[in-house]
C-alpha positions in Angstrom: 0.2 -54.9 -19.0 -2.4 -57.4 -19.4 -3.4 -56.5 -22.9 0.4 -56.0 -24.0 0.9 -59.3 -22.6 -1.8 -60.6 -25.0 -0.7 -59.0 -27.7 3.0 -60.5 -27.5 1.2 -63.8 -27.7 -0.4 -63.3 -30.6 3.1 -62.3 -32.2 4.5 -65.4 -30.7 2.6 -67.4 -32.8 4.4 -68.1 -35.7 7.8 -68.2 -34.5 6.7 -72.0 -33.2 6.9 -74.7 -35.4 5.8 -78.2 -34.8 8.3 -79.6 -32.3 10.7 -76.7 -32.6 11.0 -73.3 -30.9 11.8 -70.4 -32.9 12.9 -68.2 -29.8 16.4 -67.7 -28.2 18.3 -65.5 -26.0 21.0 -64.3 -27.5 20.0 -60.5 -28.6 17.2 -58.1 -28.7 18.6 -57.7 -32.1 18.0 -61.3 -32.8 13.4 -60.3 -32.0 11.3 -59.7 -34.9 9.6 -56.0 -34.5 6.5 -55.0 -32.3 3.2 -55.4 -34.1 2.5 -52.0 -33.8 5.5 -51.3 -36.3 4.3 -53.2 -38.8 1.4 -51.1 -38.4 2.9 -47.9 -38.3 4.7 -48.6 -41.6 1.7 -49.9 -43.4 -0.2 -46.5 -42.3 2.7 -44.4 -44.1 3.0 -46.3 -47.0 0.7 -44.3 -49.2 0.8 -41.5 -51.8 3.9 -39.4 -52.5 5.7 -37.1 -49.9 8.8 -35.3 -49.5 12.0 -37.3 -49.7 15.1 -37.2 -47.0 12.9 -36.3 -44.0 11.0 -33.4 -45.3 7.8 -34.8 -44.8 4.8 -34.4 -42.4 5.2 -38.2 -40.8 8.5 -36.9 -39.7 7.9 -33.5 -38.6 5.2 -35.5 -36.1 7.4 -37.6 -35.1 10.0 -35.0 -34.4 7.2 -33.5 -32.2 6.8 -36.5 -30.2 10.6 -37.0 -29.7 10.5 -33.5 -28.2 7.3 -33.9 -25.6 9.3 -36.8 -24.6 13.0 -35.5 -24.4 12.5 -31.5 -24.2 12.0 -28.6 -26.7 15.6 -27.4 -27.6 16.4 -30.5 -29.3 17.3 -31.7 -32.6 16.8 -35.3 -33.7 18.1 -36.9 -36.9 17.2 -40.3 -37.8 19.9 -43.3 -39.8 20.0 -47.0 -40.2 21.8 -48.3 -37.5 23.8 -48.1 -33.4 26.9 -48.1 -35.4 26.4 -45.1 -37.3 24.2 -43.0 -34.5 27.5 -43.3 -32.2 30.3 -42.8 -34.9 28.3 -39.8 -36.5 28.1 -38.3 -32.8 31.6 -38.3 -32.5 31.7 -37.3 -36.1 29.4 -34.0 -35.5 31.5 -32.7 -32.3 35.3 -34.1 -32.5 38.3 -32.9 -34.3 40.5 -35.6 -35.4 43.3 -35.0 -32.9 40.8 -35.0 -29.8 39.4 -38.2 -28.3 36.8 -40.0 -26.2 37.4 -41.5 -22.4 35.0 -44.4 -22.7 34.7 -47.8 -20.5 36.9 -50.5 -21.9 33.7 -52.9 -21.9 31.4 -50.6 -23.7 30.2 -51.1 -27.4 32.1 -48.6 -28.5 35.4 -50.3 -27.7 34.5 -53.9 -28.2 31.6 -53.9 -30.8 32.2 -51.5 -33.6 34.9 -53.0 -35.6 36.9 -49.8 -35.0 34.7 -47.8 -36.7 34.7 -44.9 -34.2 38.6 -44.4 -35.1 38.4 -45.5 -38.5 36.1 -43.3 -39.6 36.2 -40.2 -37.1 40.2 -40.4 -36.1 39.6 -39.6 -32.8 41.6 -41.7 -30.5 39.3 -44.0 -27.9 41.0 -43.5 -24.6 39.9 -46.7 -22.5 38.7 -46.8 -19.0 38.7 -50.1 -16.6 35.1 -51.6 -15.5 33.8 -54.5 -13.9 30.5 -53.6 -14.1 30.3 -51.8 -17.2 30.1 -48.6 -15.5 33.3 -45.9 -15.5 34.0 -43.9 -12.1 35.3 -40.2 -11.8 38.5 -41.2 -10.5 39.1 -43.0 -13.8 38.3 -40.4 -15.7 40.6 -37.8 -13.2 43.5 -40.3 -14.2 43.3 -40.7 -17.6 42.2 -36.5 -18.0 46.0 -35.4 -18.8 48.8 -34.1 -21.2 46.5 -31.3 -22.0 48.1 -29.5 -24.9 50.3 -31.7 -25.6 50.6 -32.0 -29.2 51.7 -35.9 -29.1 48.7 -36.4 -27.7 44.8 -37.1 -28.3 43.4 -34.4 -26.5 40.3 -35.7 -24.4 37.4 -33.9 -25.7 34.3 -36.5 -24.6 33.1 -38.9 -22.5 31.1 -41.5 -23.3 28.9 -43.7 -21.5 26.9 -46.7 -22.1 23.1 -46.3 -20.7 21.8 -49.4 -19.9 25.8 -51.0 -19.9 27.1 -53.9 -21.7 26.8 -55.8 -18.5 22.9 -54.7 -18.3 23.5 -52.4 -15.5 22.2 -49.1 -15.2 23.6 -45.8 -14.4 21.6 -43.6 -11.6 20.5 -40.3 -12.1 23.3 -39.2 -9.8 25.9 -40.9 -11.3 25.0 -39.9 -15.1 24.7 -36.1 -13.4 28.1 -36.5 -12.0 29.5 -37.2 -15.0 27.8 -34.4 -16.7 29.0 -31.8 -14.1 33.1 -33.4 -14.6 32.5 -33.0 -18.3 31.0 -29.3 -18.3 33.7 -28.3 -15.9 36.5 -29.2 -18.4 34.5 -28.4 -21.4 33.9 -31.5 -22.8 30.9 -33.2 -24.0 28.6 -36.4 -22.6 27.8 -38.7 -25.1 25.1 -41.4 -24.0 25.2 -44.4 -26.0 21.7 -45.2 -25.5 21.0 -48.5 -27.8 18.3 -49.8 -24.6 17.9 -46.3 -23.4 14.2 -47.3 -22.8 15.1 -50.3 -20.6 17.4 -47.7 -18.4 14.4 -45.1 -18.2 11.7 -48.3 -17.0 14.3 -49.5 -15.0 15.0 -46.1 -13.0 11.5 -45.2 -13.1 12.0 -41.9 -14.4 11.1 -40.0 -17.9 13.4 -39.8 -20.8 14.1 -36.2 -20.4 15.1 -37.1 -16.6 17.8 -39.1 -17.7 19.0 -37.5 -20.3 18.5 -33.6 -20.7 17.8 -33.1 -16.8 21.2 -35.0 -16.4 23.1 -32.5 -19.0 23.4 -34.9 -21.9 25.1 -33.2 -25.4 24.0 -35.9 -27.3 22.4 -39.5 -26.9 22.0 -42.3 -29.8 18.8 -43.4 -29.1 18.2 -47.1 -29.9 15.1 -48.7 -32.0 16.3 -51.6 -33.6 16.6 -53.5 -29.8 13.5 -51.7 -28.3 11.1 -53.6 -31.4 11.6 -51.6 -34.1 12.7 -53.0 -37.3 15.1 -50.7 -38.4 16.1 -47.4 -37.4 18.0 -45.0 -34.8 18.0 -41.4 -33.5 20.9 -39.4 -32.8 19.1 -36.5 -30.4 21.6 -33.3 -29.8 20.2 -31.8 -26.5 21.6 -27.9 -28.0 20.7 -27.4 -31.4 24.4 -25.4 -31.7 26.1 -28.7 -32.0 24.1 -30.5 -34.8 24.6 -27.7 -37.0 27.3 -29.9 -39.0 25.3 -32.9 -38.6 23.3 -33.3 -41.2 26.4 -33.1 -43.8 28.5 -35.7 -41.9 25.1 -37.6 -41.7 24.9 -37.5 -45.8 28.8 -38.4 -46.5 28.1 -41.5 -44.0 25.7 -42.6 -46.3 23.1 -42.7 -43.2 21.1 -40.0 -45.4 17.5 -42.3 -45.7 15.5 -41.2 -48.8 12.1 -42.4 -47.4 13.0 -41.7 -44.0 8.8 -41.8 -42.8 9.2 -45.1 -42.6 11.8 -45.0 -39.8 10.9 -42.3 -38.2 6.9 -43.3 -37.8 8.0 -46.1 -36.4 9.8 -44.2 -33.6 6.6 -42.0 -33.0 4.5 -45.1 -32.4 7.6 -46.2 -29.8 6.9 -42.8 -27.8 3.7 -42.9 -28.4 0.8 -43.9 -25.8 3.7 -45.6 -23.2 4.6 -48.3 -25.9 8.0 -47.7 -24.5 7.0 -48.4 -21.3 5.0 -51.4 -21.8 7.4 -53.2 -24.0 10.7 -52.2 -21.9 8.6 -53.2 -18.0 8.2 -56.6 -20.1 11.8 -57.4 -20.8 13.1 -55.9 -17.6 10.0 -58.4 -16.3 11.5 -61.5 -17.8 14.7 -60.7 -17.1 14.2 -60.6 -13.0 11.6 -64.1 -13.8 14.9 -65.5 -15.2 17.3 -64.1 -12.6 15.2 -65.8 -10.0 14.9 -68.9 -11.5 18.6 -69.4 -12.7 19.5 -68.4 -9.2 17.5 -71.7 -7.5 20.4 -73.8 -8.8 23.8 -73.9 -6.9 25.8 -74.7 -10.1 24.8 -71.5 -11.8 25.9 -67.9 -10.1 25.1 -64.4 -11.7 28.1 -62.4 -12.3 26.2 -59.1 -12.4 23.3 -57.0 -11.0 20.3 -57.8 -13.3 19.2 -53.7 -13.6 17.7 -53.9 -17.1 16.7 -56.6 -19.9 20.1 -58.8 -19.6 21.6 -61.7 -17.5 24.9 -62.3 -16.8 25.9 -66.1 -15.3 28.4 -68.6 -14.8 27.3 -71.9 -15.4 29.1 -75.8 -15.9 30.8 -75.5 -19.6 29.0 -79.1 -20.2 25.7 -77.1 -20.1 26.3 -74.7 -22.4 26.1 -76.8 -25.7 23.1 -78.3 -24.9 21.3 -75.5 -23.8 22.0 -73.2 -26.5 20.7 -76.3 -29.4 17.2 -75.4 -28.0 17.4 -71.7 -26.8 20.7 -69.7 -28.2 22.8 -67.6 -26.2 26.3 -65.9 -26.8 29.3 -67.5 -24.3 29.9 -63.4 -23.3 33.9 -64.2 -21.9 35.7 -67.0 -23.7 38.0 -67.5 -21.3 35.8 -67.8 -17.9 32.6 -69.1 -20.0 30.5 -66.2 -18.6 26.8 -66.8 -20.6 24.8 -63.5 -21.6 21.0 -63.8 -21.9 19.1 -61.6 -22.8 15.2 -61.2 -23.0 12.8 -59.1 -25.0 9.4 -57.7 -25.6 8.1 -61.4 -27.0 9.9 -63.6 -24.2 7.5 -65.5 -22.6 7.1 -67.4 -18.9 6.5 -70.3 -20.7 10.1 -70.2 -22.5 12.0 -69.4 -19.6 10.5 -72.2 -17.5 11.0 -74.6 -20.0 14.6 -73.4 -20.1 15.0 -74.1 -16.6 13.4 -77.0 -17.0 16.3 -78.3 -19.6 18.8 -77.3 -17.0 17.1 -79.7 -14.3 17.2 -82.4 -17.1 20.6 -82.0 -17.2 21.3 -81.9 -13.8 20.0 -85.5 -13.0 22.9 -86.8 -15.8 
């Protein structure tokens, strides 16, 4: 950790600027990319090779993805979460069937619609207060089974780590699995921080997701320090076989696709996933203790990966987020998310804090 540590300094460096601070924490989106990307895509960036995925940088990195995830895999690389979730819906619905899913996840409140716009499968909504959806929701809302005036259920999905930065257990994600393959349907893991879940859990990425009886998983890169780039991973080859078509009408078909998918070997490569995911989850506990010392602030959820979820006075907020951005997460309770990263420091979070004991002496 020490010499990751180190190196996230050194990439701190430019981001400050002489009596400003170039760093917020608002989104893992918001980061710039590991070092070790930039490297990766300067290493690739030679000669000619085979277009759309046919080359030997992507075959490798195919490899790696299955020592990490397990052999009977396929793995398909596009630009962005959006796309890696829609086009797994895409690959294994029929218009008329549809997908239980919590009413907080991404899928519900962050995609614009695009999951129904572009697949026409219905999302059937499950309640949550923690992100997380429960068997008996999904025993409820599992009905009107050939009923033509309905959307027949046909998937569950589930956030890995949740919108609320929890994380589901290796019992609860198998539990889920085993109510899915009972009714044949399939588990979809939206897995945009599925490296902060693994850290977090302490297990492998094939323990949480192909020892668990995941169909298929959008992997994330873009929040885990890549700088573009996702993987949609189907965990039996017999339901990507449509993939690659839905994949090209999408327009998620990269023509130089090397330089996405080296960047994802370097990720599973030599525990960078590791390292860069035990830092965020690091900072995110550092803050969680911190913010908890002060009586006017209380955390709304359990802090399980790289996110933090508080209520704090509404008079705060402005000030604090002209020095340090953050998104208000519930307009209507003022419920702040913050989220850290591979490049958040001590130093920023203590001089966060320390703006917040400015502001209480006013």
């Amino acid at each position: 950790m020490e010499t990751f540590d180190k190196n996230v300094s050194k990439c701190l460096a430019p981001l400050y600027k002489e009596g400003h601070m170039a760093y917020n924490f608002a989104s893992d989106n918001n980061s710039g990319a590991l070092p070790e990307m930039i490297d990766a895509v300067r290493k690739v960036n030679v000669e000619h090779v085979h277009a759309y995925g046919g080359d030997e940088y992507s075959e490798s990195a195919i490899d790696c993805f299955k020592k990490n995830f397990g052999e009977n895999i396929d793995v398909h690389f596009v630009f962005n979460g959006t796309a890696a979730n829609v086009l797994s819906i895409k690959a294994l619905l029929k218009s008329y069937e549809s997908v239980l899913c919590a009413e907080t996840s991404h899928l519900n409140m962050d995609e614009c619609g695009a999951p129904e716009a572009m697949t026409g499968s219905k999302l059937i909504l499950l309640p949550s207060v923690d992100g997380k959806i429960k068997i008996k929701d999904l025993d409820e809302k599992y009905i009107r089974l050939g009923d033509q005036h309905y959307s027949q259920p046909k998937m569950v999905s589930i956030t890995q780590p949740t919108e609320y930065g929890t994380v589901y257990t290796v019992e609860e994600m198998r539990q889920i699995s085993d109510w899915c393959k009972k009714r044949n349907m399939y588990f979809h893991v939206d897995g945009a921080r599925f490296v902060n879940a693994a850290t977090s859990l302490q297990k492998s990425l094939k323990e949480i997701s192909a020892d668990v009886g995941v169909d298929v998983l959008s992997f994330g890169g873009a929040k885990n320090g890549l700088i573009i780039g996702e993987a949609v991973i189907f965990f039996n080859k017999n339901l990507s076989k449509d993939f690659k078509f839905y994949r090209k009408q999408l327009m998620q078909l990269g023509s130089k696709a090397r330089f996405i998918s080296s960047q994802f070997e370097t990720l599973l490569s030599n525990d960078l996933w590791k390292k860069s995911s035990a830092h965020s989850l690091k900072m995110a506990q550092l803050l969680c203790e911190k913010l908890s010392k002060f009586p006017e602030i209380r955390i709304t959820q359990k802090v399980q990966a790289n996110a933090v979820f508080a209520m704090m006075p509404k008079e705060w907020v402005g000030v604090l987020r002209e020095k340090y951005f953050f998104y208000v997460w519930n307009e209507n309770t003022w419920e702040v998310r913050l989220m850290t990263t591979f490049d958040t420091s001590e130093a920023q979070i203590n001089d966060f804090c320390g703006i917040i004991e400015s502001l209480k002496k006013k």
